[in-house]
N, CA, C and O atoms as CSV, one atom per row, in Angstrom:
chain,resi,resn,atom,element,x,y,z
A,1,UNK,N,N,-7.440,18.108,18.095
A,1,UNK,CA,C,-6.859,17.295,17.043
A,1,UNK,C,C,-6.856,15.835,17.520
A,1,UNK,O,O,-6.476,15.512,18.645
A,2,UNK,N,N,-7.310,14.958,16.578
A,2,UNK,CA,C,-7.266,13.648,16.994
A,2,UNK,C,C,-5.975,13.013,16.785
A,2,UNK,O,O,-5.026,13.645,16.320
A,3,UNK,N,N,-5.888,11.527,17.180
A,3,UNK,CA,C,-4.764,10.931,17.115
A,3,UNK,C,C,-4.431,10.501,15.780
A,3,UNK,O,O,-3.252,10.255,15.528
A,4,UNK,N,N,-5.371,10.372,14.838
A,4,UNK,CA,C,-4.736,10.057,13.392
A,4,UNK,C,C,-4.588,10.860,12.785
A,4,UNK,O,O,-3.923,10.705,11.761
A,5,UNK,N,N,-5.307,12.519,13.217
A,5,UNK,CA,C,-4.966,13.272,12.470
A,5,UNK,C,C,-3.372,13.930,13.214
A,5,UNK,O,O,-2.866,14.882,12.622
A,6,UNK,N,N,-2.798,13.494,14.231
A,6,UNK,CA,C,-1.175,13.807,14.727
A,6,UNK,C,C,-0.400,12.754,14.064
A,6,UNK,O,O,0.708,13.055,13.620
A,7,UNK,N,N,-0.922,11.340,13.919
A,7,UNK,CA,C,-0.108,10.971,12.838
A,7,UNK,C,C,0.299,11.136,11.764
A,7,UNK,O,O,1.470,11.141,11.385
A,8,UNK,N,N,-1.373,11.400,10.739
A,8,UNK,CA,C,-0.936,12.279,9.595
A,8,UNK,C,C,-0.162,13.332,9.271
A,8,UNK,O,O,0.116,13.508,8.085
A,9,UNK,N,N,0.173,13.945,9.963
A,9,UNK,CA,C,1.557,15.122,9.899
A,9,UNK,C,C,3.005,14.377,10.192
A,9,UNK,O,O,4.011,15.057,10.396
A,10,UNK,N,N,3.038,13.005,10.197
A,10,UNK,CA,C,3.942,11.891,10.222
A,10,UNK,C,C,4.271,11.572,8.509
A,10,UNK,O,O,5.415,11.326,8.128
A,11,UNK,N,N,3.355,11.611,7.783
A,11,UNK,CA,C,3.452,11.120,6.647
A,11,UNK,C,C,3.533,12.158,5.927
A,11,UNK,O,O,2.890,13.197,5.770
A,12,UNK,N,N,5.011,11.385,5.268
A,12,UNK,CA,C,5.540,12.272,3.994
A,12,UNK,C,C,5.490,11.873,2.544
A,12,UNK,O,O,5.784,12.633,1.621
A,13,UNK,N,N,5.025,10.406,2.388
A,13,UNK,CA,C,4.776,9.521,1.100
A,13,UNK,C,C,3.452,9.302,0.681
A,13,UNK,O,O,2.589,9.361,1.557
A,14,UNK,N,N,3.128,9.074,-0.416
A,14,UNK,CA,C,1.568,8.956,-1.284
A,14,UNK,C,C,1.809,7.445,-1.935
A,14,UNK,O,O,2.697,6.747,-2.423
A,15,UNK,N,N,0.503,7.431,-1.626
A,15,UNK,CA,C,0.268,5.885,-1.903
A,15,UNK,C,C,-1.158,5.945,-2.343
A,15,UNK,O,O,-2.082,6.542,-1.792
A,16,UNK,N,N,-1.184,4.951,-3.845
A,16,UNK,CA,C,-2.082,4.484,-4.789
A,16,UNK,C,C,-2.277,3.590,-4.867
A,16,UNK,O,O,-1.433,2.712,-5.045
A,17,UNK,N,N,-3.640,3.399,-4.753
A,17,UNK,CA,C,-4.594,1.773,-4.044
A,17,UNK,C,C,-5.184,1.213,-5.560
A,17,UNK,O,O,-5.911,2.019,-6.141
A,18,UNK,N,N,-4.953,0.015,-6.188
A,18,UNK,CA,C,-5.574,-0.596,-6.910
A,18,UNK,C,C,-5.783,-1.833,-6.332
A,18,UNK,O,O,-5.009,-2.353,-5.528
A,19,UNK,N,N,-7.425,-2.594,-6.961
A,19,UNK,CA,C,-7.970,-3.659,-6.269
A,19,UNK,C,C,-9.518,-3.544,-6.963
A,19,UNK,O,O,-9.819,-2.706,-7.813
A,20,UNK,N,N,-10.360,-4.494,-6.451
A,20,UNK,CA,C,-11.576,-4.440,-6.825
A,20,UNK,C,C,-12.339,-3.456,-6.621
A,20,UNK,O,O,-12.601,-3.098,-5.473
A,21,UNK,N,N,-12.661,-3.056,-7.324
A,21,UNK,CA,C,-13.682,-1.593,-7.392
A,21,UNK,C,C,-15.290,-1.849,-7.474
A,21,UNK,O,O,-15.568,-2.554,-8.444
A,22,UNK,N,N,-16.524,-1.416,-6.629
A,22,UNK,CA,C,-17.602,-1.494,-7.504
A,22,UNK,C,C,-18.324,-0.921,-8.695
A,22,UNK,O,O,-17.759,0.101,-9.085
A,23,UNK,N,N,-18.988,-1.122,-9.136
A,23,UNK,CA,C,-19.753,-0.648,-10.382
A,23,UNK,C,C,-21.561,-1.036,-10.516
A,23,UNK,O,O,-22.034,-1.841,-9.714
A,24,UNK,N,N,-22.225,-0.554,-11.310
A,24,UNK,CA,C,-23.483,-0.759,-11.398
A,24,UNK,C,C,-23.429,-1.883,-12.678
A,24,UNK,O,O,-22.716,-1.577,-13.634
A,25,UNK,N,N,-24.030,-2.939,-12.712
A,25,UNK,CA,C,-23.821,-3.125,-14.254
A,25,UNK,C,C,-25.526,-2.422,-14.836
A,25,UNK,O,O,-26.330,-1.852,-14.099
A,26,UNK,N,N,-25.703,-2.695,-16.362
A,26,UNK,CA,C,-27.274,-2.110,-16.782
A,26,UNK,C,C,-28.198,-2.675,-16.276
A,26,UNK,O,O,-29.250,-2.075,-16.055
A,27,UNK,N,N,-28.025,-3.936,-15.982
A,27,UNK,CA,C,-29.644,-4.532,-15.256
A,27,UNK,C,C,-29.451,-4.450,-13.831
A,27,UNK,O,O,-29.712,-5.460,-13.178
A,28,UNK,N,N,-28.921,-3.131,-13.073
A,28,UNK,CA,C,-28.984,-2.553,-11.938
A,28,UNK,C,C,-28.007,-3.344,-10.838
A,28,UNK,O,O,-27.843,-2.759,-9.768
A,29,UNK,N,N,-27.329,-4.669,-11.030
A,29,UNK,CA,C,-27.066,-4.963,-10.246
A,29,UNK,C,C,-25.560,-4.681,-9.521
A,29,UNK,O,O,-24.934,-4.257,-10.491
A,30,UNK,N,N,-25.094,-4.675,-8.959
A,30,UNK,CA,C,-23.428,-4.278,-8.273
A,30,UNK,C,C,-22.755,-5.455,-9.027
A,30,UNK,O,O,-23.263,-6.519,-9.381
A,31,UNK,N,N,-21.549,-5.025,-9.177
A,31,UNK,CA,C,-19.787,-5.795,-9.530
A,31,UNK,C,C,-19.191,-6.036,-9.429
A,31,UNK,O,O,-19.340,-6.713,-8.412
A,32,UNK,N,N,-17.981,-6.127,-9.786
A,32,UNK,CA,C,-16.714,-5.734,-9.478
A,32,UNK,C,C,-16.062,-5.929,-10.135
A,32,UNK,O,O,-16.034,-7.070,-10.596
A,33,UNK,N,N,-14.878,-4.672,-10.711
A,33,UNK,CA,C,-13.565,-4.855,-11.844
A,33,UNK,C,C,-12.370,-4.258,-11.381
A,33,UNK,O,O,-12.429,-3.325,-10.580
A,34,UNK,N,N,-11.363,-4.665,-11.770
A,34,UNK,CA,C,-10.332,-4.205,-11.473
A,34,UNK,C,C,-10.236,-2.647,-11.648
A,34,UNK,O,O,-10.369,-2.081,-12.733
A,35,UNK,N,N,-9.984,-2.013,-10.431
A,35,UNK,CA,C,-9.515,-0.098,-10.668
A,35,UNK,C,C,-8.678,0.350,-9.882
A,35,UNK,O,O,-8.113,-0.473,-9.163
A,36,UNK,N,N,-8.255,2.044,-9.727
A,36,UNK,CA,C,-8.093,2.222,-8.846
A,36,UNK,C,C,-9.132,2.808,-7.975
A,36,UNK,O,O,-10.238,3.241,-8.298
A,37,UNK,N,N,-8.360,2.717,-6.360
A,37,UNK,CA,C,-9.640,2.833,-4.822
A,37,UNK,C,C,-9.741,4.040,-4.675
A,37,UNK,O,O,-10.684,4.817,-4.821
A,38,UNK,N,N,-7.810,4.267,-4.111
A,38,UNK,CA,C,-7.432,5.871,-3.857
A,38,UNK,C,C,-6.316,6.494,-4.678
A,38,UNK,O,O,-5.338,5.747,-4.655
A,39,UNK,N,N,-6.146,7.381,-5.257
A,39,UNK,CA,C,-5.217,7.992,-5.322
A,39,UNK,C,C,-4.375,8.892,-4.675
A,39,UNK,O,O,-4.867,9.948,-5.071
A,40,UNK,N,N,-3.180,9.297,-3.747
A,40,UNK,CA,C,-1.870,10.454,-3.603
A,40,UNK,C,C,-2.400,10.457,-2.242
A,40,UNK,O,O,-2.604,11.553,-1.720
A,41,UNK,N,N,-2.690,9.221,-1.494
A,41,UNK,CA,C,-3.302,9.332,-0.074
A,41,UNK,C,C,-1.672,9.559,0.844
A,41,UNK,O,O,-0.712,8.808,0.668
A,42,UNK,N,N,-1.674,10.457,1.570
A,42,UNK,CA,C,-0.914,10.225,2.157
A,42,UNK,C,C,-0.113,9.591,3.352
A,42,UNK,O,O,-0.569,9.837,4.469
A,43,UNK,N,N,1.216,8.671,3.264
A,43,UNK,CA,C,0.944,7.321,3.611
A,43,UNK,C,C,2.714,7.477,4.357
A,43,UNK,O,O,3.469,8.448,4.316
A,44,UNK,N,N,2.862,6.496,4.815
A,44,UNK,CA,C,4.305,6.364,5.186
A,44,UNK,C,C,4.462,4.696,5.466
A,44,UNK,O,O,3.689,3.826,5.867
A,45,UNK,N,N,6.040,4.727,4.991
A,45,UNK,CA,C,6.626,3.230,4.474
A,45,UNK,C,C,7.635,3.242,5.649
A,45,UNK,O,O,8.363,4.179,5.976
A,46,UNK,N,N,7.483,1.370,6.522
A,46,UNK,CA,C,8.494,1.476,7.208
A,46,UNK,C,C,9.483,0.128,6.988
A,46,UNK,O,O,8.995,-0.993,6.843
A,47,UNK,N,N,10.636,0.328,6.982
A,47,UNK,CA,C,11.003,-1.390,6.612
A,47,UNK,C,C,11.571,-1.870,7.876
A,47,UNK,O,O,12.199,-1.321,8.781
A,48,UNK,N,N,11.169,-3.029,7.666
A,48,UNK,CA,C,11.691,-3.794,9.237
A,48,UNK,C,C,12.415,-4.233,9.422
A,48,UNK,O,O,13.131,-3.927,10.376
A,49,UNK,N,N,12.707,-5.380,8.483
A,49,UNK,CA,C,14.276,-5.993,8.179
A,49,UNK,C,C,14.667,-6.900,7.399
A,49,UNK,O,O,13.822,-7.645,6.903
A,50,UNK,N,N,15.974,-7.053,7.112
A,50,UNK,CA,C,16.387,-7.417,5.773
A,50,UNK,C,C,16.658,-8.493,5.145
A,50,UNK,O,O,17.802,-8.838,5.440
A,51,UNK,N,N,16.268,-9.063,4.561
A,51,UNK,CA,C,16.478,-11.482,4.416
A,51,UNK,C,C,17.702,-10.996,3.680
A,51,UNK,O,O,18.172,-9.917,3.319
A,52,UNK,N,N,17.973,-12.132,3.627
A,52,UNK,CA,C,19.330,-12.446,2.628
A,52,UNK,C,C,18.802,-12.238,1.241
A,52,UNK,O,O,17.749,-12.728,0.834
A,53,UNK,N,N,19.542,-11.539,0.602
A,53,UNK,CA,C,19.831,-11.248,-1.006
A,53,UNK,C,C,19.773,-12.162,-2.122
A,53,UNK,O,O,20.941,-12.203,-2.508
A,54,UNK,N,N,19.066,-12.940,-2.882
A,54,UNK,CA,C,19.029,-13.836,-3.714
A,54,UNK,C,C,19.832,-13.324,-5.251
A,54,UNK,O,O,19.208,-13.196,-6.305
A,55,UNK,N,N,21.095,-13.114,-5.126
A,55,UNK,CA,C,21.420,-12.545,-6.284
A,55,UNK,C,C,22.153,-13.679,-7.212
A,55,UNK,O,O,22.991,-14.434,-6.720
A,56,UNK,N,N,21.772,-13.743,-8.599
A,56,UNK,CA,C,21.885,-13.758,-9.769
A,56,UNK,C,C,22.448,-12.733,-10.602
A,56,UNK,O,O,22.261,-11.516,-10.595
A,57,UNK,N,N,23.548,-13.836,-11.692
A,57,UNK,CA,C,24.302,-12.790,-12.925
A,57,UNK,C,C,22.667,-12.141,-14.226
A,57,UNK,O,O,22.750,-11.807,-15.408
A,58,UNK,N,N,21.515,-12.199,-13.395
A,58,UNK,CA,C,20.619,-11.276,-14.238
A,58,UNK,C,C,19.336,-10.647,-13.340
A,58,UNK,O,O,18.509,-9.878,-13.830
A,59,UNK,N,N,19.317,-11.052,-12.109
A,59,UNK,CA,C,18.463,-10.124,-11.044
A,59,UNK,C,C,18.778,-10.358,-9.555
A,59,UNK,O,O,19.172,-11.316,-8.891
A,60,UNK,N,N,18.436,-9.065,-9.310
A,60,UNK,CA,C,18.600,-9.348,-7.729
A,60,UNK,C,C,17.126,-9.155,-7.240
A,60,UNK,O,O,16.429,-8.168,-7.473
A,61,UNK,N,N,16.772,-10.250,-6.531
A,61,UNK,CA,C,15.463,-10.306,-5.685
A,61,UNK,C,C,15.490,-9.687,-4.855
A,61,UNK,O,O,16.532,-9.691,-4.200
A,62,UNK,N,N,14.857,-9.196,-4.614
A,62,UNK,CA,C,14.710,-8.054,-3.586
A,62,UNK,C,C,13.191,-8.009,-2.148
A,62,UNK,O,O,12.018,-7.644,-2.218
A,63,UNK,N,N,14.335,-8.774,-0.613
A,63,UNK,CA,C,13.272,-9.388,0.076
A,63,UNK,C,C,13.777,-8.853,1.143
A,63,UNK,O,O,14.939,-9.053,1.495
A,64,UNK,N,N,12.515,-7.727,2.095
A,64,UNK,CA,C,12.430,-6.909,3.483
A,64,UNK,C,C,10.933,-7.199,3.518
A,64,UNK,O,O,10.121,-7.612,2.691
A,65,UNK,N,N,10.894,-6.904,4.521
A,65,UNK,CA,C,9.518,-6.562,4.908
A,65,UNK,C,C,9.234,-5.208,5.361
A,65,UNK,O,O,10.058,-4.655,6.090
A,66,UNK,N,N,8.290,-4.676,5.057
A,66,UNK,CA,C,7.844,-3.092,4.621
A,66,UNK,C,C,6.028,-3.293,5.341
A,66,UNK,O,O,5.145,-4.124,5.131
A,67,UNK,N,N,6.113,-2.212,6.125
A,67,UNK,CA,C,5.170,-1.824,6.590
A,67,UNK,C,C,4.217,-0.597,5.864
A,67,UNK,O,O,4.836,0.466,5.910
A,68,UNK,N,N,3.048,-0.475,5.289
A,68,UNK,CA,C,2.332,0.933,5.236
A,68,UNK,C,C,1.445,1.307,6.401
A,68,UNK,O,O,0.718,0.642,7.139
A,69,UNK,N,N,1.736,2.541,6.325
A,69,UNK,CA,C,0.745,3.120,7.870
A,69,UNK,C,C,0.283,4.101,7.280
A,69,UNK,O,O,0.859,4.902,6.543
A,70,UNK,N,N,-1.037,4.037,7.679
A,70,UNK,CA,C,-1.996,5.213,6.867
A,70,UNK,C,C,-2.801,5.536,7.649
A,70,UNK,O,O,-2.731,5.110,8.802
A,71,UNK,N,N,-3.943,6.504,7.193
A,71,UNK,CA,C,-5.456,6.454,7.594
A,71,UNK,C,C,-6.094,5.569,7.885
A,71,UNK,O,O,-5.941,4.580,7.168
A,72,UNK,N,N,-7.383,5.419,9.353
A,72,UNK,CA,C,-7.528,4.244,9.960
A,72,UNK,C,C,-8.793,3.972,8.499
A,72,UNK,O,O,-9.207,2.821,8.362
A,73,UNK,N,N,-9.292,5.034,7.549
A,73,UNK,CA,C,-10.020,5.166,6.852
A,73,UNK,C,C,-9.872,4.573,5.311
A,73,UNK,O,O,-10.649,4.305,4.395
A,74,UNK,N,N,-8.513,4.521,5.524
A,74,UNK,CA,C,-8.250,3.743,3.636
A,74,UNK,C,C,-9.098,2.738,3.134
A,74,UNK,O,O,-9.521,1.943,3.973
A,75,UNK,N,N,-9.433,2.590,2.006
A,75,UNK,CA,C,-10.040,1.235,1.625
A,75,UNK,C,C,-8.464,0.757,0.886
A,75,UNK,O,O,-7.755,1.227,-0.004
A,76,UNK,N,N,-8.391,-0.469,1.833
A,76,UNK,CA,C,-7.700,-1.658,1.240
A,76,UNK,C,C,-8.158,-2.675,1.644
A,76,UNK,O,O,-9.036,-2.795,2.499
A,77,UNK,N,N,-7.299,-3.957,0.746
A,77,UNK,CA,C,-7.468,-4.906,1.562
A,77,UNK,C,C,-6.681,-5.652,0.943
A,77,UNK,O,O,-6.147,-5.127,-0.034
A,78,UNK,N,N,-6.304,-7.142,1.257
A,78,UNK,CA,C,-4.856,-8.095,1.585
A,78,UNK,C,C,-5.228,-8.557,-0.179
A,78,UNK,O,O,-6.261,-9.034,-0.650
A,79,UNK,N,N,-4.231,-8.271,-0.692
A,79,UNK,CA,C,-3.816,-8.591,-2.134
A,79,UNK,C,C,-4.188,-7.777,-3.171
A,79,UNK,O,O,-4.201,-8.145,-4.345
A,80,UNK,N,N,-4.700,-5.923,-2.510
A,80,UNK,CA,C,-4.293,-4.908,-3.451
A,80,UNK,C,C,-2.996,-4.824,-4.186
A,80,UNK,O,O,-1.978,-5.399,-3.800
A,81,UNK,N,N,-3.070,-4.095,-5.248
A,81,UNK,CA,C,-1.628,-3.474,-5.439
A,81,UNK,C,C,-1.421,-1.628,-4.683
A,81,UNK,O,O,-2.274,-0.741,-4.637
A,82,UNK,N,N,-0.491,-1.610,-4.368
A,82,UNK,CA,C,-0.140,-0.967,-4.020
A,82,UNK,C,C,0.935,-0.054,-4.683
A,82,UNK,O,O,2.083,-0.493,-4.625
A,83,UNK,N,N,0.745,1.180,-5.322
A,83,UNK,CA,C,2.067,2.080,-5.647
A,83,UNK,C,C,2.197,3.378,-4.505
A,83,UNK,O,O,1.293,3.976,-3.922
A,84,UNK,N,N,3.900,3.587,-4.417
A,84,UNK,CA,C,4.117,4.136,-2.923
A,84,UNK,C,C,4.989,5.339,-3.790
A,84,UNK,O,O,5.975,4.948,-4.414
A,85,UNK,N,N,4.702,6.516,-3.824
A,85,UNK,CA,C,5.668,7.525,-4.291
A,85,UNK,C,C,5.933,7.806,-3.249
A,85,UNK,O,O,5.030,7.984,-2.432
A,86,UNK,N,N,7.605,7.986,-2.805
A,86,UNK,CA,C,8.134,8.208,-1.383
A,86,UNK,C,C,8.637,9.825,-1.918
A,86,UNK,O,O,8.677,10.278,-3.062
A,87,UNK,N,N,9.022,10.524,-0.483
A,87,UNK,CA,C,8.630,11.982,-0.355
A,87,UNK,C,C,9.785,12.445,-1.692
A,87,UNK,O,O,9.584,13.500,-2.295
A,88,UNK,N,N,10.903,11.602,-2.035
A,88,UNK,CA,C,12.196,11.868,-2.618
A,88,UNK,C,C,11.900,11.822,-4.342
A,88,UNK,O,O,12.662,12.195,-5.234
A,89,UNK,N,N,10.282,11.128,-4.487
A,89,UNK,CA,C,9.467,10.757,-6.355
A,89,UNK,C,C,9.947,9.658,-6.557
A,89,UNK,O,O,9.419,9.182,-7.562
A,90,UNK,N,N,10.937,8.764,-5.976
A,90,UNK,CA,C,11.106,7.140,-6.321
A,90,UNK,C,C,9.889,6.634,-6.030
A,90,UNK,O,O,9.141,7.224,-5.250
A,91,UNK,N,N,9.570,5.545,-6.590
A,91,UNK,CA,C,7.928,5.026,-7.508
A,91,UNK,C,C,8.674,3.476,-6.681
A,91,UNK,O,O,9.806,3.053,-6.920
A,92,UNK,N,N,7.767,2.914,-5.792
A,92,UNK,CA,C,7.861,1.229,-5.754
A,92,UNK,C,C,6.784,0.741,-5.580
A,92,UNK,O,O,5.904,1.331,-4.954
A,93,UNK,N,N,6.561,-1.006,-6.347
A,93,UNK,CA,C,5.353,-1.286,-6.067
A,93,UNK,C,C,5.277,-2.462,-5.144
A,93,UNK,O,O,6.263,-3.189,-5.021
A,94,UNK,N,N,3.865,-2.759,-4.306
A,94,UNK,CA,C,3.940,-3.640,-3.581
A,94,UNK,C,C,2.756,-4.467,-3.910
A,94,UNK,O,O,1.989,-4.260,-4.850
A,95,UNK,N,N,2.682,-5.479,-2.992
A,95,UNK,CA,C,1.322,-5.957,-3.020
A,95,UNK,C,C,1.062,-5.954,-1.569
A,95,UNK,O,O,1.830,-6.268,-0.660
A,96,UNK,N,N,-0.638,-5.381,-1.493
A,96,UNK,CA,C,-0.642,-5.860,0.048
A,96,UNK,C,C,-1.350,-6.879,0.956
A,96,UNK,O,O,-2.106,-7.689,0.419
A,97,UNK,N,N,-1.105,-6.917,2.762
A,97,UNK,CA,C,-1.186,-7.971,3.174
A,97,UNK,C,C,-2.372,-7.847,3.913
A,97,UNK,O,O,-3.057,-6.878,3.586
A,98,UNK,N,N,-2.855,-8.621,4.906
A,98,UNK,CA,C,-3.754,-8.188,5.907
A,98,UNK,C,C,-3.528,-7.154,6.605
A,98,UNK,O,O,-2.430,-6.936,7.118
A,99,UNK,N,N,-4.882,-6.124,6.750
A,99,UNK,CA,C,-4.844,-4.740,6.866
A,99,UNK,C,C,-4.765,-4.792,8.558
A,99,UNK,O,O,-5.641,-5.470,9.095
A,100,UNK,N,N,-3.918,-4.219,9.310
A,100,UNK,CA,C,-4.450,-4.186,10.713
A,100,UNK,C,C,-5.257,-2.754,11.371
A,100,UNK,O,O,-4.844,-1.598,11.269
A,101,UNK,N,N,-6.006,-3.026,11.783
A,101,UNK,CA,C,-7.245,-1.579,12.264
A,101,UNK,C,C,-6.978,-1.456,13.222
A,101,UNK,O,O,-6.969,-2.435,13.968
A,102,UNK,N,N,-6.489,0.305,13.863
A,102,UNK,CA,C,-6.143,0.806,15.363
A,102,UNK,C,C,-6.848,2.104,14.715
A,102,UNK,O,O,-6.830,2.461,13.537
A,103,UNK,N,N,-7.544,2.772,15.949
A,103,UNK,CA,C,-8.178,4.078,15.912
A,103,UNK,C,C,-7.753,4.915,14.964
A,103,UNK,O,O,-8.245,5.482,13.988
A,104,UNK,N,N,-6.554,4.842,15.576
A,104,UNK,CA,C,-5.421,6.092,14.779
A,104,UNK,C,C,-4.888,5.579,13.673
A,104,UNK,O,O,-4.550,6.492,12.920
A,105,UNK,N,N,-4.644,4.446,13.208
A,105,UNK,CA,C,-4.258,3.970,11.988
A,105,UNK,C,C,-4.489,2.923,11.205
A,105,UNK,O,O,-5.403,2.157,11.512
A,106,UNK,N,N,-3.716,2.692,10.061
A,106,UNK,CA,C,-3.719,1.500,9.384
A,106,UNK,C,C,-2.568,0.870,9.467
A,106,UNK,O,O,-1.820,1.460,8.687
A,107,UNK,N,N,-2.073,0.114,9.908
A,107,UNK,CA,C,-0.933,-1.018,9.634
A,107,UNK,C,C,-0.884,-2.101,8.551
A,107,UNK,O,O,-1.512,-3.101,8.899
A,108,UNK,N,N,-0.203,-2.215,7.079
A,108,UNK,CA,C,-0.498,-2.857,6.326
A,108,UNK,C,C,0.925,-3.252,5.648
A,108,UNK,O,O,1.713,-2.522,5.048
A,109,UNK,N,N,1.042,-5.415,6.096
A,109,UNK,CA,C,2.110,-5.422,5.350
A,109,UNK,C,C,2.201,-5.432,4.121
A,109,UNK,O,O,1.451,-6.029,3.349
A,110,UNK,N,N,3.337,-4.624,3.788
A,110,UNK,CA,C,3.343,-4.881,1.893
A,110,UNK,C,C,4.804,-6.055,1.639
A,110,UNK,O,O,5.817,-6.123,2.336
A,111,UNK,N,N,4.554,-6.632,0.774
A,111,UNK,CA,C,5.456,-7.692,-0.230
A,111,UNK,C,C,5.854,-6.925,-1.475
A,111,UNK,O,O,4.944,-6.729,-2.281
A,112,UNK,N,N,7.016,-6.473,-1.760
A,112,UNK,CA,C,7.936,-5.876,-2.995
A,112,UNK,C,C,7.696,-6.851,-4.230
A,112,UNK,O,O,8.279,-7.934,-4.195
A,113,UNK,N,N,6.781,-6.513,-5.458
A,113,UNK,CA,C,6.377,-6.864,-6.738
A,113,UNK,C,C,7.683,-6.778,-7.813
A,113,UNK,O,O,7.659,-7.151,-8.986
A,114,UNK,N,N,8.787,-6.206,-7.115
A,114,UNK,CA,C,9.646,-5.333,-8.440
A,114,UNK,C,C,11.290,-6.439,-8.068
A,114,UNK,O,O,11.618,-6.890,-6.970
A,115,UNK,N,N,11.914,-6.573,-9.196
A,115,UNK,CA,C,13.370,-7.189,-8.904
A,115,UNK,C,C,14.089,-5.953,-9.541
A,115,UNK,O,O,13.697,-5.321,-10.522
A,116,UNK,N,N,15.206,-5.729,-8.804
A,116,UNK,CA,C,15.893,-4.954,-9.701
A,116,UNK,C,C,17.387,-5.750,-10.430
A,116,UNK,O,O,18.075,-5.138,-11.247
């Protein structure tokens, strides 16, 4: 068993990759449009730590920094969107950052898209 595949038994969350996709157009040549990459890859979210709270009498901003660690194999890259179903079915979205590449994994910061 390799080392990303001992991580992967680490991950309990799925994560859905949207970003530029290719395509053929008719006069043969390559594209690119907005799609999704991957779908229900399985992924794990880590948060690092917590800024101060920007709250307002109509939103609270909502600012950590959040790590994804995946497959050293994912296609991403820095300003996908990112949706993270965590193991519990809560749905959050991110955007992501520069991807970092190690044998065994992916390291990828994400930025929180959502105010609650």
């Amino acid at each position: 068993m390799t080392e990303a595949e001992i991580l992967a038994l680490t991950y309990f969350d799925k994560v859905t990759i949207s970003g530029q996709v290719p395509y053929t157009k008719p006069n043969g040549a390559t594209a690119f449009k907005p799609g999704i990459k991957v779908e229900n890859i399985s992924c794990a979210i880590s948060k690092k730590d917590v800024a101060n709270v920007n709250q307002t009498d109509t939103t609270n901003n909502i600012q950590y920094n959040s790590i994804l660690f995946c497959a050293p194999d994912t296609p991403i890259a820095s300003g996908d969107d990112v949706e993270v179903t965590f193991e519990n079915g809560t749905k959050r979205k991110y955007e992501a950052g520069e991807p970092f590449y190690y044998a065994s994994h992916l390291e990828v910061p994400l930025l929180r898209k959502e105010k609650s």
